[in-house]
KEFIGU-14638 format. One record per residue (C-alpha): residue number from 1; x, y, z. Coordinates in nm, 4 decimals. Layout:
BEGIN
+-----+----------+----------+----------+
|  nr |        x |        y |        z |
+-----+----------+----------+----------+
| NUM |        X |        Y |        Z |
...
+-----+----------+----------+----------+
END
This chain:
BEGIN
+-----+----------+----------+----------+
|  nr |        x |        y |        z |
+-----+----------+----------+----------+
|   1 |   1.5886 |  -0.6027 |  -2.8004 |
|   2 |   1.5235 |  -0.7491 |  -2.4172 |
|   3 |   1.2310 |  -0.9075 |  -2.3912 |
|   4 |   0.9892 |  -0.9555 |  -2.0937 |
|   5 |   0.8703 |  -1.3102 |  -1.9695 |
|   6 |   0.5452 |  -1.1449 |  -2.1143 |
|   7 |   0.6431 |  -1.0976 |  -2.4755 |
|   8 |   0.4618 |  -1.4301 |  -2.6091 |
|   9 |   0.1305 |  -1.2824 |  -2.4447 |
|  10 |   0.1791 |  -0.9940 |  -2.6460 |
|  11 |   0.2254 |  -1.1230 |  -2.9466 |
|  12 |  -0.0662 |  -1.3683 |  -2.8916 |
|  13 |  -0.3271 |  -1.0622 |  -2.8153 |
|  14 |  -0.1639 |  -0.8789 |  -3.1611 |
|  15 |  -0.0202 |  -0.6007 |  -2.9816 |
|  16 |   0.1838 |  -0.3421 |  -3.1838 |
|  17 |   0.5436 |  -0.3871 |  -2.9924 |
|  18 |   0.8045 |  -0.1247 |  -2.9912 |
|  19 |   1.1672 |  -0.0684 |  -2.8991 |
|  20 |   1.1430 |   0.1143 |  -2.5589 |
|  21 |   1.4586 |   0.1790 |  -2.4029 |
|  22 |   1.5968 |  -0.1410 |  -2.5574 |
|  23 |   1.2895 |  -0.4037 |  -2.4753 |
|  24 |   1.0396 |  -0.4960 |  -2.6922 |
|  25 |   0.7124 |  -0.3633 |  -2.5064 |
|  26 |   0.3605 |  -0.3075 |  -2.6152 |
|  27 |   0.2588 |   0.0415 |  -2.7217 |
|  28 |  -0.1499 |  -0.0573 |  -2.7994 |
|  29 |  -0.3255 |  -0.3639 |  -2.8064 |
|  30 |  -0.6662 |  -0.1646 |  -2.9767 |
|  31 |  -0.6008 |   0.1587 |  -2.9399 |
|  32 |  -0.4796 |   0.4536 |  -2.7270 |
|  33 |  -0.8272 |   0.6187 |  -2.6228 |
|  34 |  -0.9492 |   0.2724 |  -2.5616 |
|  35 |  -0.7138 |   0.1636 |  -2.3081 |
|  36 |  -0.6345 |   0.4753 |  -2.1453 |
|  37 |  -1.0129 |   0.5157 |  -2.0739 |
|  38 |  -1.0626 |   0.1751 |  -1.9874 |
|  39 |  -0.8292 |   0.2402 |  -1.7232 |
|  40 |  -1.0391 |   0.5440 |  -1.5972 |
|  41 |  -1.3911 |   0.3467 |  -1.5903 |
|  42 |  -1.2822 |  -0.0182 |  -1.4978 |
|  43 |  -0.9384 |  -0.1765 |  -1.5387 |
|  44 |  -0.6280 |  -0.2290 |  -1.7037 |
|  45 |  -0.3066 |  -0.4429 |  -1.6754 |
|  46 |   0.0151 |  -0.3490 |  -1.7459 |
|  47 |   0.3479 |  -0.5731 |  -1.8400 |
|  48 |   0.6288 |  -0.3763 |  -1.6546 |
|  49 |   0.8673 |  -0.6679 |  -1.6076 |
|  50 |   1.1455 |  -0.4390 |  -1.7645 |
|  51 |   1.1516 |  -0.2468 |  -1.4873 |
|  52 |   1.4305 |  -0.2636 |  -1.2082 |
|  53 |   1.4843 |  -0.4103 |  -0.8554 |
|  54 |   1.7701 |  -0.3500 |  -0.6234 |
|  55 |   1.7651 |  -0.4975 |  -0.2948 |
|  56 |   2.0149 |  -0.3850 |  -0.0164 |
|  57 |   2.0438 |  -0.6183 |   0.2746 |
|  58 |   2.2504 |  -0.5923 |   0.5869 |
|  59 |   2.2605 |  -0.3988 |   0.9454 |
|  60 |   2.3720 |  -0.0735 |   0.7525 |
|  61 |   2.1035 |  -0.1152 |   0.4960 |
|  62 |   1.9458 |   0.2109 |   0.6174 |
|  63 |   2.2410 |   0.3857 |   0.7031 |
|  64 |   2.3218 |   0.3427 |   0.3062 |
|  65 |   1.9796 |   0.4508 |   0.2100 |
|  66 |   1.9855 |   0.7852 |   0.4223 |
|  67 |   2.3175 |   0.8368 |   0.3023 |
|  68 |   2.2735 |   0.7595 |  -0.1259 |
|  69 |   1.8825 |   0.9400 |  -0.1449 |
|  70 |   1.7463 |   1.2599 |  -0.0845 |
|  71 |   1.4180 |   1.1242 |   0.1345 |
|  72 |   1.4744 |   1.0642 |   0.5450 |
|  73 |   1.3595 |   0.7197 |   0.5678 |
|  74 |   1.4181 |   0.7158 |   0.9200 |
|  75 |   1.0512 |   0.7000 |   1.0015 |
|  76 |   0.9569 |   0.4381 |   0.7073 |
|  77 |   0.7867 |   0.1638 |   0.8169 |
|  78 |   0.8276 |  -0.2298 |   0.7416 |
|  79 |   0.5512 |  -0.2847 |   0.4584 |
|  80 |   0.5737 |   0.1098 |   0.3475 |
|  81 |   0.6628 |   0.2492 |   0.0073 |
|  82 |   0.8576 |   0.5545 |  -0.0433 |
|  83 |   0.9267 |   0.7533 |  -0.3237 |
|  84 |   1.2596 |   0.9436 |  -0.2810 |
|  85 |   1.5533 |   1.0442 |  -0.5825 |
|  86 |   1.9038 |   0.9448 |  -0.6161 |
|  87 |   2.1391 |   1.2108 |  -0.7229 |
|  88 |   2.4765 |   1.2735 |  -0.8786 |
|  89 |   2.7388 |   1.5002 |  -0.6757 |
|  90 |   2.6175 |   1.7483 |  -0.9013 |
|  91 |   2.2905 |   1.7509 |  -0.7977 |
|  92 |   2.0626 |   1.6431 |  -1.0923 |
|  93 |   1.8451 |   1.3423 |  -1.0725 |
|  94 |   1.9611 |   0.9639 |  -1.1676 |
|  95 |   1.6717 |   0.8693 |  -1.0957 |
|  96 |   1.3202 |   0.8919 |  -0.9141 |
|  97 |   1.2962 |   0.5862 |  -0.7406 |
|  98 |   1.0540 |   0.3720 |  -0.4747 |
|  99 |   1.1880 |   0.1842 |  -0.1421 |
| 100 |   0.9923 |  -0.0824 |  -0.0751 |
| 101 |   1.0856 |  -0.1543 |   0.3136 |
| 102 |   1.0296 |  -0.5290 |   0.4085 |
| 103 |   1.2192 |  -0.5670 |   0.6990 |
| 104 |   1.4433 |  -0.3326 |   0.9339 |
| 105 |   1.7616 |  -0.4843 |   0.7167 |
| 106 |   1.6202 |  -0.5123 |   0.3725 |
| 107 |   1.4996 |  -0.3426 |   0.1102 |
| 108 |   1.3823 |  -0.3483 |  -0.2126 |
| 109 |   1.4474 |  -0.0280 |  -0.4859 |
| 110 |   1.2232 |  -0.0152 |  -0.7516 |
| 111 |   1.3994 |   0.1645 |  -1.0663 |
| 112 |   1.3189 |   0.2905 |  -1.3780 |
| 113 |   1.4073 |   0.0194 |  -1.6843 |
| 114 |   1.7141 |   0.2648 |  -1.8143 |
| 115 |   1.8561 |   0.3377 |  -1.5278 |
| 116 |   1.8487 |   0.0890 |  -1.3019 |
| 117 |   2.2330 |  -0.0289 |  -1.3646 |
| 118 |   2.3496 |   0.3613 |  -1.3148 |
| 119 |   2.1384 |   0.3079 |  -0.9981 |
| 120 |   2.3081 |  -0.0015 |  -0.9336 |
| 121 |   2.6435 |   0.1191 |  -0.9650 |
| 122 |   2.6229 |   0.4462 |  -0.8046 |
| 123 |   2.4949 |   0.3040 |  -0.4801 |
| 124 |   2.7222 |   0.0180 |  -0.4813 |
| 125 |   3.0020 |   0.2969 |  -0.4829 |
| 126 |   2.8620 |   0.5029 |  -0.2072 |
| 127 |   2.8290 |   0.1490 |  -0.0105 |
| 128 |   3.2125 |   0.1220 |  -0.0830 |
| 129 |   3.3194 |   0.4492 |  -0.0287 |
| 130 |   3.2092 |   0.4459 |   0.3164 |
| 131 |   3.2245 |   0.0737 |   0.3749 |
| 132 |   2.8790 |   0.0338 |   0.4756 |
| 133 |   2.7793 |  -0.3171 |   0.6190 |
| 134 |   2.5263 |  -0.4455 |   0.3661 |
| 135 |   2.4899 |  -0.5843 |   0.0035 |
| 136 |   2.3306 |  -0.3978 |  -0.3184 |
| 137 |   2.2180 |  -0.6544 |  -0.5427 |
| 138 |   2.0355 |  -0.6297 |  -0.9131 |
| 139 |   1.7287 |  -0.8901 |  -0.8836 |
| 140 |   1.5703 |  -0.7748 |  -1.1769 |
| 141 |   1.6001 |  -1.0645 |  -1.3940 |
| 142 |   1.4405 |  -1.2886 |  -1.0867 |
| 143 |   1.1278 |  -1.0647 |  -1.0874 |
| 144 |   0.7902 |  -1.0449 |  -1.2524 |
| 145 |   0.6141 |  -0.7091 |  -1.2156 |
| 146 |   0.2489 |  -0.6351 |  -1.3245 |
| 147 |   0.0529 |  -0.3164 |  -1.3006 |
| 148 |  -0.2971 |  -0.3385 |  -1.2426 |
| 149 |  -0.4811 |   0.0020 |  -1.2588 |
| 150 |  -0.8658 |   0.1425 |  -1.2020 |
| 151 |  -1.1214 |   0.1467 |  -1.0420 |
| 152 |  -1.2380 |  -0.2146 |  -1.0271 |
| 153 |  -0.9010 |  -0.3598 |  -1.0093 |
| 154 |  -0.9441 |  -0.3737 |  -0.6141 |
| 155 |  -1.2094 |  -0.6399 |  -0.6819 |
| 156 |  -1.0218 |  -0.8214 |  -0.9450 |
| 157 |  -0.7169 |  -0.8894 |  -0.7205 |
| 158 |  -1.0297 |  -0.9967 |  -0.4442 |
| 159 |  -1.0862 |  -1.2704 |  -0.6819 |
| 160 |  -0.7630 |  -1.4077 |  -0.6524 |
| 161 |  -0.6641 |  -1.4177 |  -0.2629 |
| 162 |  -0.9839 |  -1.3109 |  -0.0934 |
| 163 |  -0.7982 |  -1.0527 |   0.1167 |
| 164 |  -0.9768 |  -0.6941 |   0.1463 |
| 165 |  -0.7483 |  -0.4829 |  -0.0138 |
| 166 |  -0.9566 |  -0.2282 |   0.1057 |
| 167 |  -0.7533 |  -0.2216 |   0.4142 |
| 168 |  -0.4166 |  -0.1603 |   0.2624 |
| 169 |  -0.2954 |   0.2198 |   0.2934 |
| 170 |  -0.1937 |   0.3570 |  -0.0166 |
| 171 |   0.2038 |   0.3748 |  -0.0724 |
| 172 |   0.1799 |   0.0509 |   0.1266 |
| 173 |   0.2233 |  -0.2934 |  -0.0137 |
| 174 |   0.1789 |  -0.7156 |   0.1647 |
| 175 |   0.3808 |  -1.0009 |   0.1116 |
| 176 |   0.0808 |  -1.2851 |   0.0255 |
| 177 |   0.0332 |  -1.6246 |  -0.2224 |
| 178 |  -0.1664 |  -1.6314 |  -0.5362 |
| 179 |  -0.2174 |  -2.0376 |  -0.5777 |
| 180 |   0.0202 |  -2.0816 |  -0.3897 |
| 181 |   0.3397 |  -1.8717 |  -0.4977 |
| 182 |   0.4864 |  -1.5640 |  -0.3084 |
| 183 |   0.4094 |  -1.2369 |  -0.4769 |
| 184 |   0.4226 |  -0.8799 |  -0.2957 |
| 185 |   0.1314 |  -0.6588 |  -0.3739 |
| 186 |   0.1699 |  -0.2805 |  -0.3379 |
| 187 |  -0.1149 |  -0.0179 |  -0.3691 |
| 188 |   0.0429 |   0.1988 |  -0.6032 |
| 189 |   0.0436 |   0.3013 |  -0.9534 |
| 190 |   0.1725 |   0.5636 |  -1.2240 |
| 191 |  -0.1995 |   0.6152 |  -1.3522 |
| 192 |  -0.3604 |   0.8877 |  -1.1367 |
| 193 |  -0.5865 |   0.6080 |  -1.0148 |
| 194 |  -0.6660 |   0.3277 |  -0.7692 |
| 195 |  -0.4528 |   0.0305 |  -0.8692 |
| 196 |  -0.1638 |  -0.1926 |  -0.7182 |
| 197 |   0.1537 |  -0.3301 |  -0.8310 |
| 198 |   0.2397 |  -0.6903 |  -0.8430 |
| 199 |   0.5793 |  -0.8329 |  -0.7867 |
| 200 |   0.6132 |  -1.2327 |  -0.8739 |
| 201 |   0.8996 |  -1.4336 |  -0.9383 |
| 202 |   0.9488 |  -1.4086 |  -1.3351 |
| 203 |   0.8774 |  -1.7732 |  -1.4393 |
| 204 |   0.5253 |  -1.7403 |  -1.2568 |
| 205 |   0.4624 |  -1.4013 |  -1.4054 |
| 206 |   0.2621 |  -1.5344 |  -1.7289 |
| 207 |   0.0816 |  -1.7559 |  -1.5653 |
| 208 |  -0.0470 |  -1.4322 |  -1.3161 |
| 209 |  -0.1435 |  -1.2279 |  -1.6319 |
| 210 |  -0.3654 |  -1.4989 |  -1.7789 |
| 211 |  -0.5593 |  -1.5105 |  -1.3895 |
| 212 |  -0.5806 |  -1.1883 |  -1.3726 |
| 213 |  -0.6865 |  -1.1290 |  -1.7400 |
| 214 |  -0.9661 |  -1.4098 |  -1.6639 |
| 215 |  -1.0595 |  -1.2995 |  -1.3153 |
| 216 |  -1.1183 |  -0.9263 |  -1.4649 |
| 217 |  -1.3312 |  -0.9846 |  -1.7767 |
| 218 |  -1.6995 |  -0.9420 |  -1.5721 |
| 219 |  -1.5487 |  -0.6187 |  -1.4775 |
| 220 |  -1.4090 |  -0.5087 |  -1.8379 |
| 221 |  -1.0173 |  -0.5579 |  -1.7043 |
| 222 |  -0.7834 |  -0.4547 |  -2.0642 |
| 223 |  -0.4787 |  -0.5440 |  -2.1261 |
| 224 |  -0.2851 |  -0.1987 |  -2.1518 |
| 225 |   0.0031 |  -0.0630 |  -2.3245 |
| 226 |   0.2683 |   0.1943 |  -2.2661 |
| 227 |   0.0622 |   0.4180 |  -2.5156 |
| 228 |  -0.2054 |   0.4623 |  -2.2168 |
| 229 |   0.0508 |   0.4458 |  -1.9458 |
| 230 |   0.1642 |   0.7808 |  -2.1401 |
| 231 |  -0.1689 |   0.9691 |  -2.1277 |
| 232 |  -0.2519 |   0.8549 |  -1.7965 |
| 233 |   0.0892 |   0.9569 |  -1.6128 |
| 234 |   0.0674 |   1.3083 |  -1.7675 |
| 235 |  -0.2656 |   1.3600 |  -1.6988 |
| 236 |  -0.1542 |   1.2596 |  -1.3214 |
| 237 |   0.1190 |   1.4979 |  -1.3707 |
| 238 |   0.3787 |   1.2171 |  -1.3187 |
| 239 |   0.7051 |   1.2528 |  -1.4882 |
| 240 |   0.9269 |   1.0316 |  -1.7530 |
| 241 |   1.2338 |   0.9932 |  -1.6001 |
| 242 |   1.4890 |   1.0644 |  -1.8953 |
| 243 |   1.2606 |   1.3141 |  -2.0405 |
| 244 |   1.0771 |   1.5047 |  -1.7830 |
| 245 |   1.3797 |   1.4372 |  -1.5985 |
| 246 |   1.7537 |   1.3776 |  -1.5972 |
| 247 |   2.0453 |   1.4084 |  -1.4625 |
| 248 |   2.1263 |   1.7684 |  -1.5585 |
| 249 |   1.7400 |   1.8484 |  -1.3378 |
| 250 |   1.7521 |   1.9407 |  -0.9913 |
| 251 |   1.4331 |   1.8212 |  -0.7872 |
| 252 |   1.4354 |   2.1934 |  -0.6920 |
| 253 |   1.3470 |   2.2748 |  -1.0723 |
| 254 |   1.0612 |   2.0218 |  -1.0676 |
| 255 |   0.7803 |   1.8619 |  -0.8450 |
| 256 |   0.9956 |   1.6880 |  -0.5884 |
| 257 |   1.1220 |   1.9620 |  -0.3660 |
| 258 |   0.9233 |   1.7624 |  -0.1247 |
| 259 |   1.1819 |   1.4566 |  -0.1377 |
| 260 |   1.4518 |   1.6478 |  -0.0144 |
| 261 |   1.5957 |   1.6529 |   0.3589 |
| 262 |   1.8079 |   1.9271 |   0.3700 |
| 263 |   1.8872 |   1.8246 |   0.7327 |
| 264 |   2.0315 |   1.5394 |   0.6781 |
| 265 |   2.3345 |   1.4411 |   0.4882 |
| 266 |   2.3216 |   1.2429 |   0.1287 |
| 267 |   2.5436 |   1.2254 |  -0.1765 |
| 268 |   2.4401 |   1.5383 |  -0.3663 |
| 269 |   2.3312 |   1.7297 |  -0.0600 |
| 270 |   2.6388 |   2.0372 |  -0.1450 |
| 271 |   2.4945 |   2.0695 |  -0.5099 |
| 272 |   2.1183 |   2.1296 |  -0.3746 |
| 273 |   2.1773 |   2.3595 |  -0.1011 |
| 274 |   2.3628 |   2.5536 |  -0.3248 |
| 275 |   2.1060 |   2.6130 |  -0.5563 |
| 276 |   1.8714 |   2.6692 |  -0.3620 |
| 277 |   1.9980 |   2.9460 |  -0.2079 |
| 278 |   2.1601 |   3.0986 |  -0.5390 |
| 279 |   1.7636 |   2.9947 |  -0.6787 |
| 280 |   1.6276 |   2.8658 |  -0.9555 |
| 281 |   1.6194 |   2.9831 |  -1.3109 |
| 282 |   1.3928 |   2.7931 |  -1.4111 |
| 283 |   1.0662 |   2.5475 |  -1.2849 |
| 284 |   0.8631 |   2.2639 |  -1.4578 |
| 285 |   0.4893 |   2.3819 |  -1.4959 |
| 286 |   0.1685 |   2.1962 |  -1.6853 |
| 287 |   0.0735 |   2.3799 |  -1.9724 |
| 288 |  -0.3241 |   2.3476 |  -2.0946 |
| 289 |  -0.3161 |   2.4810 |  -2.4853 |
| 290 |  -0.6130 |   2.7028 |  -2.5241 |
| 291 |  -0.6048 |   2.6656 |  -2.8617 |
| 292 |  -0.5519 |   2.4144 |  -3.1700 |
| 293 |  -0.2392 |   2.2233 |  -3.1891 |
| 294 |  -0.1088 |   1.9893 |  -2.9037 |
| 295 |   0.2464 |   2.0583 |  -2.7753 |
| 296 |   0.5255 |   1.7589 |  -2.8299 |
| 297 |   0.8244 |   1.7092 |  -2.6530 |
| 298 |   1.1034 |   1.9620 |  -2.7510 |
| 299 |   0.8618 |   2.2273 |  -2.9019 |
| 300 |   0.9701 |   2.5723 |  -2.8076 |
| 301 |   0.7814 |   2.8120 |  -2.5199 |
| 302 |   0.7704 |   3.2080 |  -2.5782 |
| 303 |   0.5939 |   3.4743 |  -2.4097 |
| 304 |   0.5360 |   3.7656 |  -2.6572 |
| 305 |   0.8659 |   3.7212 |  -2.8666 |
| 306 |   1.0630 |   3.5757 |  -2.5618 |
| 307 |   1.1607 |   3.2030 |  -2.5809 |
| 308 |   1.1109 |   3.0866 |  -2.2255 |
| 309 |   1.1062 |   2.7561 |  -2.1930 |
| 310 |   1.0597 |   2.3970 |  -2.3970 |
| 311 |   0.8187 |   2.1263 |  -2.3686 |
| 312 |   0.9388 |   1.7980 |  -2.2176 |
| 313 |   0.6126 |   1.5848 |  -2.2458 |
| 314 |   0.3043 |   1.6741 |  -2.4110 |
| 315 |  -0.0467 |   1.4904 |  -2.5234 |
| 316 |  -0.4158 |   1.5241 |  -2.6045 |
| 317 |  -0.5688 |   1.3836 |  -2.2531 |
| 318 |  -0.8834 |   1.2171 |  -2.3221 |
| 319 |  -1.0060 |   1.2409 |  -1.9871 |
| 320 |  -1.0293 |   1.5881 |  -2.0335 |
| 321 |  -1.0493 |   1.6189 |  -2.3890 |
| 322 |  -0.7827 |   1.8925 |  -2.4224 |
| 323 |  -0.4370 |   1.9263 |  -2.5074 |
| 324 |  -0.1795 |   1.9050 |  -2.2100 |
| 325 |   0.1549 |   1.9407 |  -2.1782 |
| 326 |   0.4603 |   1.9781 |  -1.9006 |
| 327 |   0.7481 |   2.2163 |  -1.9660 |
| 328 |   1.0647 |   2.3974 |  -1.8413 |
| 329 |   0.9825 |   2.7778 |  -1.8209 |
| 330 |   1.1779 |   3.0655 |  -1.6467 |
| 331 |   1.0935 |   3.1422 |  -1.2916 |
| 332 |   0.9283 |   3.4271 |  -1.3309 |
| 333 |   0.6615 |   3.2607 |  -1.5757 |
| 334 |   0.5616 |   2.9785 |  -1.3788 |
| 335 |   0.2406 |   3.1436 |  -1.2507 |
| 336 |  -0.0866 |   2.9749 |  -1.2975 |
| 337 |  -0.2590 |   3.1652 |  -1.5459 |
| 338 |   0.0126 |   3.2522 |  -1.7243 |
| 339 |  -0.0178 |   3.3339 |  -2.0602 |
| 340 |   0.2573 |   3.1130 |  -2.2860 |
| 341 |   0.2514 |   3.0015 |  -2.6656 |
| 342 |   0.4199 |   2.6540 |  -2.7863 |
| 343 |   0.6155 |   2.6443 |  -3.1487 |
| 344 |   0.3675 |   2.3870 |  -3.3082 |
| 345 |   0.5911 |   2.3493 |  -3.6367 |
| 346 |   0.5782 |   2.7368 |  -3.8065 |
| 347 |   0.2372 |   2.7974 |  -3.5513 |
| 348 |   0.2658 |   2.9902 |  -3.2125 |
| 349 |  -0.0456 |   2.8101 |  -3.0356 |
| 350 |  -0.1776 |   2.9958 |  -2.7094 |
| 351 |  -0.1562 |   2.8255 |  -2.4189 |
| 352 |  -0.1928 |   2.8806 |  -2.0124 |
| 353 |   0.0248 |   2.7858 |  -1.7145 |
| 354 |  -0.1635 |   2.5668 |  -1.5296 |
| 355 |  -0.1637 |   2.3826 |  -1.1823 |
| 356 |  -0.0457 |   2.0340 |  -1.1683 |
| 357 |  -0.1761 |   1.7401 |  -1.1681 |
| 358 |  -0.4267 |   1.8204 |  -1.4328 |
| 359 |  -0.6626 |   1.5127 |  -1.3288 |
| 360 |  -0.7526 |   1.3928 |  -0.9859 |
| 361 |  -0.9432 |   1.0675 |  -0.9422 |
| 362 |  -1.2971 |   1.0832 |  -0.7431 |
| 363 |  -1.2666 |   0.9394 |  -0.4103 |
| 364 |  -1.5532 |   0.7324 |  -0.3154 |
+-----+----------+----------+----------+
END
């Protein structure tokens, strides 16, 4: 397994590691509950160094971008995020993606750990089938990438640089120093909560952890594993990319309709207008069980003695203390308030469609 310029940290704090995706990344340090509602009251701190970064440089650098993902990025501005999906011909999702904008020729793609060589190599392709002037480059090995989630994490980063991230818009991120090395700093997350992410170079990126692990403990800052980053994410109604989705999903079929620029023109563009005017058979939907049992990825949806549907993600959410889950049902279920059960083993447990996200943060 790959490991993460972290992995001696881990080890060192006795977390239980696990093969994800082919690193070696911690699932718990304590436990589950712990850290996923440490999160929700105070802080947490993620290793997600095995995630991927792309940058595309040159005077077509946009002109690529418009033309590889679904999102019109025409209107981004320099120190914006934006989430947006890349696509095959076909129309289902490589990947969901962020593009991190730091100057009118360069950008920065932030991929998910699996795919980011597919990434790679599918936008390198459209760069070369239409001879676009600009570079796609892998930097992932160079960078260092932190997550640090919750409520107090705002005043934990304060700590460190003195700047008032209070003034940063969210889905907007600063280039800045931390004793005296270059690290970007993004308000953004995959927790339903307040919370930034931290880019460094990788052979600074330990040495960030322990000062931010130091700087949070009078505000009860965790190290977190991927075990909470679960829990959390679902209860946000964010999706897994290569469970929730892949490339056989259309972002018709799930929450990202919204990505899509139908008026412009991107690789994948034929596929998507197609279906959407044929429509959809089916739609992702949250799924609150009613009753006992918790729903698991791959379990089985009926409606009376109709199989409808199957669970891609599900989990007891301990911020709401009930079982959760997210699943592909047929159109014509996808209601809220729909009545559904879930094929816990040889149980049919009731369950209800419900609207997503199933958790929303207080704004204060």
């Amino acid at each position: 397994m790959k490991k993460t310029p972290l992995y001696e940290k881990h080890v060192a704090l006795h977390a239980k590691m696990i093969d994800f995706g082919g690193w070696a990344m911690p699932v718990q340090y304590t436990n589950v509950i712990d850290e996923h509602k440490t999160i929700r009251a105070a802080a947490g701190i993620f290793d997600i160094c095995h995630m991927g970064e792309i940058a595309v440089r040159g005077p077509q650098a946009l002109d690529l971008l418009q033309f590889a993902l679904t999102r019109n990025l025409q209107k981004q501005e320099t120190g914006q995020i934006k989430l947006s999906a890349l696509l095959t011909d076909d129309g289902g999702i490589i990947d969901d993606l962020t593009v991190y904008k730091l100057a009118p020729d360069y950008y920065i793609l932030v991929t998910n750990a699996t795919t980011c060589a597919s990434d790679w190599q599918r936008i390198n392709e459209l760069r070369q089938s239409r001879e676009f002037e600009c570079t796609v480059e892998n930097i992932s090995d160079k960078i260092g990438k932190l997550d640090l989630q919750g409520p107090c994490s705002q005043k934990i980063l304060h700590a460190l640089t003195n700047y008032d991230f209070s003034t940063l818009p969210y889905y907007h991120f600063m280039e800045l120093k931390i004793s005296g090395q270059p690290v970007i700093i993004s308000r953004s997350g995959y927790t339903g909560e307040d919370g930034f992410e931290i880019y460094t170079p990788a052979a600074i990126s330990g040495d960030l952890w322990d000062k931010l692990l130091e700087a949070g403990v009078e505000y009860g800052l965790k190290p977190a594993g991927l075990g909470a980053r679960d829990t959390l994410r679902l209860e946000a109604g964010m999706m897994l990319n290569g469970q929730d989705i892949t490339d056989t999903v259309s972002p018709l079929e799930v929450t990202y309709s919204w990505l899509v620029d139908l008026e412009k023109e991107f690789a994948g563009a034929a596929a998507v207008r197609a279906l959407k005017l044929s429509g959809i058979k089916k739609k992702m939907v949250g799924l609150e069980m009613t009753g006992r049992g918790i729903a698991r990825h791959g379990y089985k949806v009926f409606q009376g003695d109709n199989e409808i549907g199957v669970v891609t993600s599900g989990t007891f959410a301990p911020s709401l203390n009930k079982a959760i889950a997210l699943a592909f049902v047929d159109v014509d279920c996808c209601a809220a308030g729909t009545e559904v059960s879930i094929a816990v083993r040889e149980t049919l447990c009731p369950a209800k469609v419900v609207k997503i996200p199933f958790y929303k943060r207080l704004i204060t």
